[in-house]
C-alpha positions as CSV (number, residue, x, y, z in Angstrom):
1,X,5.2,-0.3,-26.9
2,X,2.0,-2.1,-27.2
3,X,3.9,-5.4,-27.7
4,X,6.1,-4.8,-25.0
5,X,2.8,-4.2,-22.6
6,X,1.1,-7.5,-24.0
7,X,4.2,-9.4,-23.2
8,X,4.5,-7.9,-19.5
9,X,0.9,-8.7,-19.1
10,X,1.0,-12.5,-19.9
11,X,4.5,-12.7,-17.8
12,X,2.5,-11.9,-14.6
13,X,-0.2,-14.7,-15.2
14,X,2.6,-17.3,-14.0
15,X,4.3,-14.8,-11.1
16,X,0.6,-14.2,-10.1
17,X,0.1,-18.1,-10.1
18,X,2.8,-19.0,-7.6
19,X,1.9,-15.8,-5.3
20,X,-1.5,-17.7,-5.0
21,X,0.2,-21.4,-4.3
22,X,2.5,-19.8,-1.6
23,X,0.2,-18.1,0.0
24,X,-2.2,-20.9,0.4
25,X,0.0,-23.0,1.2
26,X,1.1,-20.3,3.8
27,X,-1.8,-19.8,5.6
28,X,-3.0,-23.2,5.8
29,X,0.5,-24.0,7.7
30,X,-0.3,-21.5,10.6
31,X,-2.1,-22.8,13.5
32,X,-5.5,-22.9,14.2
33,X,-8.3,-23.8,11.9
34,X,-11.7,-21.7,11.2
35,X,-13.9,-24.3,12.8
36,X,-12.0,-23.9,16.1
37,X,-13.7,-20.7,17.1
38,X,-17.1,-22.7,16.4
39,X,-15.9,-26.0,18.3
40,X,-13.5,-25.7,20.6
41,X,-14.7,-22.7,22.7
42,X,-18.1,-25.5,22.8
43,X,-18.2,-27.8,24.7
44,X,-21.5,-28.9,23.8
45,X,-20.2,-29.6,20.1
46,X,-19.4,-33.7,19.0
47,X,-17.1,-34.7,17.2
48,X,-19.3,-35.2,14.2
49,X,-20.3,-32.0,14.5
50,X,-16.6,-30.9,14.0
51,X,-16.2,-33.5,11.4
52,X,-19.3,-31.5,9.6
53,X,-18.7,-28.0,9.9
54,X,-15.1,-29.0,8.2
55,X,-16.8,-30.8,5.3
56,X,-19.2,-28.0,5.2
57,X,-15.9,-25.8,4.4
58,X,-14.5,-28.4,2.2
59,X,-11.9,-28.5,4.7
60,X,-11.5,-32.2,4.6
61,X,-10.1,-32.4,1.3
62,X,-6.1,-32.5,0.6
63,X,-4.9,-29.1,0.5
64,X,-4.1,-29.7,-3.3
65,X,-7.6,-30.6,-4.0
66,X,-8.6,-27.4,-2.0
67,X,-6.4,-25.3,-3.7
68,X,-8.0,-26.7,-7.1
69,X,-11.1,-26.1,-6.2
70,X,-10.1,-22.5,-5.2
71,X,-8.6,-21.7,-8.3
72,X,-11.4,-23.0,-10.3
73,X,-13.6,-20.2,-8.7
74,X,-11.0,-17.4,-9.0
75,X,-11.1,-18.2,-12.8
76,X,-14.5,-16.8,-12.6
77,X,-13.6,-14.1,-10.2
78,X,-15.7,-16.0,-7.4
79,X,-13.4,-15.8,-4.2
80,X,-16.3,-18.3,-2.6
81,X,-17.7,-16.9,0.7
82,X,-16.9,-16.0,4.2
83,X,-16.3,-18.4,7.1
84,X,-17.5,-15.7,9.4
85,X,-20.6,-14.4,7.9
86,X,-21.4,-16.4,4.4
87,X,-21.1,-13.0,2.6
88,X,-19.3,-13.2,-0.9
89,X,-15.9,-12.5,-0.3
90,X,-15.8,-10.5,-3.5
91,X,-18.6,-8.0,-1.5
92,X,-16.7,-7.4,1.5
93,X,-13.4,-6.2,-0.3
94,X,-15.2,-4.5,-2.9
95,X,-16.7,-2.6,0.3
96,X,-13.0,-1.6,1.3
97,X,-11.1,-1.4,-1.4
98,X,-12.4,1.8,-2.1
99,X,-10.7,3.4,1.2
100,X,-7.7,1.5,1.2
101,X,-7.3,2.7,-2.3
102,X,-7.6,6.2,-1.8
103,X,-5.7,6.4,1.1
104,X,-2.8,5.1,-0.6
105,X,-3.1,7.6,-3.2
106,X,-3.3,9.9,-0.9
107,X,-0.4,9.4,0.5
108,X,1.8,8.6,-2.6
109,X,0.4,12.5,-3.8
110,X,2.1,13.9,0.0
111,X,4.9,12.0,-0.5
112,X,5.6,13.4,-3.4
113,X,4.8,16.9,-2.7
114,X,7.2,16.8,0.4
115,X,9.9,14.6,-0.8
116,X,10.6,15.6,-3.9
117,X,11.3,19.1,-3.0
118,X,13.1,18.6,0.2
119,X,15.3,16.6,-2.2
120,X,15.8,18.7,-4.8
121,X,16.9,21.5,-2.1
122,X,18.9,18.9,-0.2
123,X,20.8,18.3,-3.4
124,X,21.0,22.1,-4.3
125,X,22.6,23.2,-0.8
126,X,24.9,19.7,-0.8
127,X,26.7,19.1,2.6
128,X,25.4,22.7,4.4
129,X,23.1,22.4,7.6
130,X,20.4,22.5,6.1
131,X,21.1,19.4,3.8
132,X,22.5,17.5,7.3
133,X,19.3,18.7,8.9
134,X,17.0,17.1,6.1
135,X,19.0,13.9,6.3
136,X,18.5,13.7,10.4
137,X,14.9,14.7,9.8
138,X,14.3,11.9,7.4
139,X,16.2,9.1,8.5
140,X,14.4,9.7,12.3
141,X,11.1,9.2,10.2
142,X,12.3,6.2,8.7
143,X,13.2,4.7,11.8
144,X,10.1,5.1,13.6
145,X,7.8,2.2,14.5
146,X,4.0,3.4,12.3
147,X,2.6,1.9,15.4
148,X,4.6,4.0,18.1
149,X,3.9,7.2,16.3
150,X,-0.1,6.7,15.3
151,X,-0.4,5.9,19.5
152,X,1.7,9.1,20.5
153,X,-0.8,11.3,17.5
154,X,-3.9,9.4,18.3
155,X,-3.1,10.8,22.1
156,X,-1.7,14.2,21.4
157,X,-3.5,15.6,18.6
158,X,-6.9,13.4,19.5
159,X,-7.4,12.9,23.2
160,X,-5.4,16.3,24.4
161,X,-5.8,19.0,22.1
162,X,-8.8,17.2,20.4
163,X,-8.0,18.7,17.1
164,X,-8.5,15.3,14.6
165,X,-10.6,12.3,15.4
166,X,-9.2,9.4,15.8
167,X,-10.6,6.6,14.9
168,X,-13.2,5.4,11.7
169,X,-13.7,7.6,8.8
170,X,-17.1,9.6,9.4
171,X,-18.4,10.8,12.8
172,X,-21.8,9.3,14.0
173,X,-23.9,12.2,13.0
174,X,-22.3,12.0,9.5
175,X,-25.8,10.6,8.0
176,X,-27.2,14.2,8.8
177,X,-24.4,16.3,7.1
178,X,-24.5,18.3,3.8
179,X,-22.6,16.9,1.2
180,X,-19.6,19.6,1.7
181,X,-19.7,18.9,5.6
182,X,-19.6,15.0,4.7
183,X,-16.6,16.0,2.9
184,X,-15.1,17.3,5.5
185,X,-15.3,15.3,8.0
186,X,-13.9,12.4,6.3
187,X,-11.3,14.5,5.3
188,X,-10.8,15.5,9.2
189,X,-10.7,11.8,10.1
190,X,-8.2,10.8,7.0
191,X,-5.7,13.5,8.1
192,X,-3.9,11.1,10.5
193,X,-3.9,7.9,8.5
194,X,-2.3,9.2,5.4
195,X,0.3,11.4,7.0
196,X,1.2,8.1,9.2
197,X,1.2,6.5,6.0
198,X,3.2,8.7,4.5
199,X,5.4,9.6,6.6
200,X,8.3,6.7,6.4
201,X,7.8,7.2,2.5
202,X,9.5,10.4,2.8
203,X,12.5,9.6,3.5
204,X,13.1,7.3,0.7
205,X,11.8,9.5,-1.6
206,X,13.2,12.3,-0.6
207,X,16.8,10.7,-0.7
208,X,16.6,9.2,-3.6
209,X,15.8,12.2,-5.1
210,X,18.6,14.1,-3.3
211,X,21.5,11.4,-4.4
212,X,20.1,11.7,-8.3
213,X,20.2,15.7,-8.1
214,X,23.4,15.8,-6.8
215,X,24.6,13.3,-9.8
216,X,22.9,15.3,-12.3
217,X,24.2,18.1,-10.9
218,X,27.6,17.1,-11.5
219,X,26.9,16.2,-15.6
220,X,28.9,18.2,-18.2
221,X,25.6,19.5,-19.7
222,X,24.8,21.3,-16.6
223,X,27.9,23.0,-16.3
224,X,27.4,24.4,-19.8
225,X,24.4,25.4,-18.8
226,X,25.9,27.4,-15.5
227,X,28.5,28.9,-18.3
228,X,26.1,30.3,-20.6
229,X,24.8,32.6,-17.9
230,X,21.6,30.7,-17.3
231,X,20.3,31.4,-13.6
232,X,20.4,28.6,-11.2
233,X,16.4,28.1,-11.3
234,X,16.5,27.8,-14.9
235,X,19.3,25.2,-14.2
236,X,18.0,23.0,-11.3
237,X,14.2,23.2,-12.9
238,X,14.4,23.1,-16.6
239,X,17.7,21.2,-17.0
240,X,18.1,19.1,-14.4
241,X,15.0,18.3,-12.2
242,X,13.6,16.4,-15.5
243,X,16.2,14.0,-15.1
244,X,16.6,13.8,-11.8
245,X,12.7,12.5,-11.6
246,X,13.5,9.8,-14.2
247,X,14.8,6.8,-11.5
248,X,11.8,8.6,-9.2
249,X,8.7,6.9,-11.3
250,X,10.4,3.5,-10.8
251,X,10.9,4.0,-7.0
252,X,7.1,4.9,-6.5
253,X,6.1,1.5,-8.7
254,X,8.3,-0.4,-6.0
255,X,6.5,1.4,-3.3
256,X,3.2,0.5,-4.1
257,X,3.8,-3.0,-1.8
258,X,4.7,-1.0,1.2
259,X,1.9,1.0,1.2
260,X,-0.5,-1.5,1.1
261,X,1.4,-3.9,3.5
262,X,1.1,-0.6,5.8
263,X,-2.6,-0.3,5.4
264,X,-2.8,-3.4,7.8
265,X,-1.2,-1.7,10.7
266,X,-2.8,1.7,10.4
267,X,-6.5,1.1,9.6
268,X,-6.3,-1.8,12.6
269,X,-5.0,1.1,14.5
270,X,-7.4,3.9,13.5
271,X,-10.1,1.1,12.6
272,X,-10.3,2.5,9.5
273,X,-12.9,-0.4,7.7
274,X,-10.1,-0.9,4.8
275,X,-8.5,-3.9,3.2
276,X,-6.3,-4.1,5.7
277,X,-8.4,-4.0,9.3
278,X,-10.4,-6.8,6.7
279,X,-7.2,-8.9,6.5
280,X,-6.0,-8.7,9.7
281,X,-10.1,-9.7,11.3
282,X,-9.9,-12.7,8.4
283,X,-6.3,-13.7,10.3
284,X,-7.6,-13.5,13.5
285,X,-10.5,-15.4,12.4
286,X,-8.7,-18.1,10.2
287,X,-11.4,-16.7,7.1
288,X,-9.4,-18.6,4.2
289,X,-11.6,-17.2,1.3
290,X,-11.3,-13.8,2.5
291,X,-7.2,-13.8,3.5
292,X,-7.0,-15.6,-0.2
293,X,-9.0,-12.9,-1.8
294,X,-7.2,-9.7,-0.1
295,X,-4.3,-11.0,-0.8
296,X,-4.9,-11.8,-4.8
297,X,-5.9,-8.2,-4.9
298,X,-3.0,-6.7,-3.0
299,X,-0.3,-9.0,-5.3
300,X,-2.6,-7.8,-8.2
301,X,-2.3,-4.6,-7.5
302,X,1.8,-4.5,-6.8
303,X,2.1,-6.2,-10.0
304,X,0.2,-3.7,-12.0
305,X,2.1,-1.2,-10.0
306,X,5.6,-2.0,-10.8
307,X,4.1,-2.8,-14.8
308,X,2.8,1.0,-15.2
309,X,6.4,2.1,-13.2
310,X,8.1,-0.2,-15.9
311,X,5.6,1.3,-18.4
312,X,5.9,5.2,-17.7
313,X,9.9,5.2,-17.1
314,X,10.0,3.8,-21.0
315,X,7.8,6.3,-21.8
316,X,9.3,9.0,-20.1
317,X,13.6,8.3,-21.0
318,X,14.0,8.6,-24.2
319,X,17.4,6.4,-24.0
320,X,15.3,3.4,-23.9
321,X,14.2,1.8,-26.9
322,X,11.7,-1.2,-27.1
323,X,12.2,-3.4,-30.1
C-alpha cells in the first residue's frame, strides 16, 4: 500500500505540471490585460506609462519566460502578489480557503446523509411509486440551473418569509456575539449555500447508489441470505449495503471537482468571501497571480481527492490486491 501511495504521488507531479501550462496559457489568451483597468479607463495615462506598469508586472516578457518565472516561485510556494492590491496571493486564499473548504464538506456530509438512503430505499421498493417518485424528485434537482434556484431561495426564504440571511457569512453585529451565538449565526447564513450546493449532488448519489443496490440485490449470496430466514434489515444492512457503498467512495473522489467548480457560482451569488467569489473578482480583474494560485489549489485538491477515493476503495474491497 505505501508503495502504491508513493507511486500515485510522484504520478501527479507531471498531471499537476501540464494543469498549470494549460491554464496559463488559458488565461493569458482571453481578452483584456490587468493594466487595462489602470490605463484605458485614463485618459491622462501615456503610453510609457502603459509600457511601465506592464514591465512593472513582468508583463513584457514572452509568455514562456513568464511562465518560467512563475514556476520558479511556485517551487517555493510563492504565488507572487496581487495586481489589485500587492497583497501575497498566498494570504488572500489562505483567507478563503478555509470557507470554501468547509462548505464543501459540508455538503459532501448532506449529500450523503440524503442520498445514500433515498437510494438504498429506491433500490429496496424497485419500480413502485415511491421508487418513480425518488427518480422524478432527483432528476428535477439535477436539472436545475444552481443559479435559478439560489435567486428563487434567496427571495422566498430571505426577502419574504425572512427566515435565513442571505448573503455573507456573519451578520454585522456578529463582533458582539457569544461564542455559541457566533456559531449560530454563521450556521444560519451557511444553511442556503450548502443545501444549493448540495442539492444537484443528490441525485447522482442517490442513483448510483440505487442502481448498485438493486445489482447486489440480485447476487446469489443474498438470496441465500433471504432463504435462511434472515429478516430483510439484516439483509439490505448487514449483507448488502456494505457492498453496495463500495463503487460510492469512488464517485465522491470524482465529485470533489464539481463541488469546487460550484463554489464560484454560489459564493458570487451569496457573496460568500470564498475561493470562488476570489476567482471569479481575480477574472473580472485579469489578477494572473491570483487566478494561477486558486486554481493550483483547486487542481491540487481534485487530485488529492480522486488519490484518497483511489486509496480508500483499495482499502475498503478486499478483491483488490496491490503488488
Amino acid at each position: 500500500m505505501v508503495k502504491y501511495i508513493f507511486r500515485r504521488l510522484i504520478s501527479l507531479i507531471p498531471l499537476l505540471f501540464g494543469i498549470t501550462i494549460i491554464t496559463f496559457m488559458v488565461i493569458h489568451l482571453v481578452p483584456g490585460k490587468p493594466t487595462d483597468m489602470e490605463t484605458q479607463f485614463n485618459p491622462k495615462v501615456s503610453l510609457e506609462a502603459r509600457d511601465r506598469i506592464a514591465r512593472l508586472y513582468g508583463l513584457d516578457k514572452p509568455l514562456h519566460v513568464q511562465y518560467a518565472d512563475w514556476l520558479k516561485r511556485m517551487a517555493s510556494f510563492d504565488f507572487g502578489v496581487s495586481f489589485v492590491d500587492s497583497r501575497p496571493v498566498i494570504e488572500k486564499i489562505r483567507e478563503r480557503i478555509p470557507v470554501t473548504l468547509g462548505i464543501n464538506l459540508a455538503s459532501i456530509i448532506l449529500i450523503l446523509l440524503i442520498g445514500v438512503p433515498i437510494g438504498i430505499s429506491s433500490a429496496v421498493r424497485e419500480n413502485s411509486f415511491y421508487d418513480r417518485s425518488m427518480t422524478v424528485f432527483v432528476f428535477i434537482g439535477f436539472a436545475m440551473p444552481t443559479i435559478w434556484l439560489s435567486l428563487i431561495l434567496m427571495d422566498l426564504i430571505g426577502v419574504q418569509w425572512g427566515i435565513l440571511p442571505v448573503s455573507g457569512i456573519k451578520s454585522l453585529e456578529f463582533e458582539r456575539f457569544s461564542f455559541l451565538e457566533k456559531i449560530i449565526d454563521v450556521s444560519r447564513h451557511l444553511v442556503l449555500p450548502v443545501f444549493v450546493s448540495a442539492f444537484a449532488g443528490l441525485a447522482g448519489i442517490s442513483r448510483y447508489m440505487r442502481s448498485n443496490m438493486v445489482q447486489v440485490l440480485r447476487q446469489n449470496y443474498i438470496r441465500t441470505a433471504r432463504a435462511k430466514g434472515l429478516s430483510e434489515k439484516e439483509v439490505v444492512y448487514k449483507h448488502a449495503l456494505k457492498n453496495a457503498l463500495l463503487p460510492i467512495v469512488t464517485i465522491l473522489g470524482l465529485s470533489v471537482p464539481g463541488l469546487i467548480g460550484g463554489s464560484v457560482i454560489f459564493e458570487s451569488i451569496f457573496s460568500i468571501p470564498g475561493m470562488g467569489r476570489l476567482f471569479y473578482e481575480s477574472v473580472m480583474a485579469r489578477d494572473y497571480p491570483v487566478i494561477m494560485g486558486v486554481l493550483v489549489i483547486g487542481a491540487a485538491l481534485t487530485l488529492m481527492g480522486n488519490l484518497l477515493a483511489d486509496i480508500s476503495y483499495a482499502a475498503v474491497d478486499p478483491r483488490i490486491k496491490l503488488e
